[in-house]
C-alpha positions, 0 to 999 in steps of 0.5 A: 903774046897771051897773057892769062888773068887768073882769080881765086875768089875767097869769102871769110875775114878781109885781113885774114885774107889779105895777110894769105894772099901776101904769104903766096907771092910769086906776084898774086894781089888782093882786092875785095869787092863789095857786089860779085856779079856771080855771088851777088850782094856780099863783100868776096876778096880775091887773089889775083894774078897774070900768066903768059903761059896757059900751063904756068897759069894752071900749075901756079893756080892749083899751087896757090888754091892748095896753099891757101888751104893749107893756111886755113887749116894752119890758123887762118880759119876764116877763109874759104876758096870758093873759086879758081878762075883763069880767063885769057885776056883777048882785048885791055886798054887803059886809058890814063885819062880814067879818075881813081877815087 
């Protein structure tokens, strides 16, 4: 089964983003990291979800970019898209044993 990883990554201000990324649904998360290793030393959230279909997770991209445009010209101002990316997943192990801080 392939599953494909897609991301939008969105600079601007963390709660705006936070509370659009919730408004899209359909399963996209928000995380924010403080170091891109593209982008470099700046705090970018991202909107991040998981296909198992290249189409659907193309479609359901594109959808949630225009969404979040929609949103920052609809009183979230402070977000920018800056990135879509999806990237199929060829190899992911969990390990239990692996601490969370």
């Amino acid at each position: 089964m392939n599953d494909f990883e897609c991301h939008i990554t969105i600079k601007g201000q963390r709660e705006q983003i936070k509370k659009a990324v919730e408004l899209l649904g359909n399963g996209w998360t928000f995380s924010c990291i403080d170091g891109d290793p593209v982008y470099g030393d700046k705090i970018l959230c991202y909107a991040t979800n998981h296909f198992s279909s290249e189409d659907v997770a193309k479609s359901l991209v594109v959808s949630a970019v225009n969404e979040l445009n929609w949103l920052k010209c609809h009183g979230f101002s402070d977000l920018d898209v800056m990135r879509a990316k999806i990237e199929e997943v060829v190899f992911d192990v969990r390990y239990d044993n692996a601490t969370k801080d």
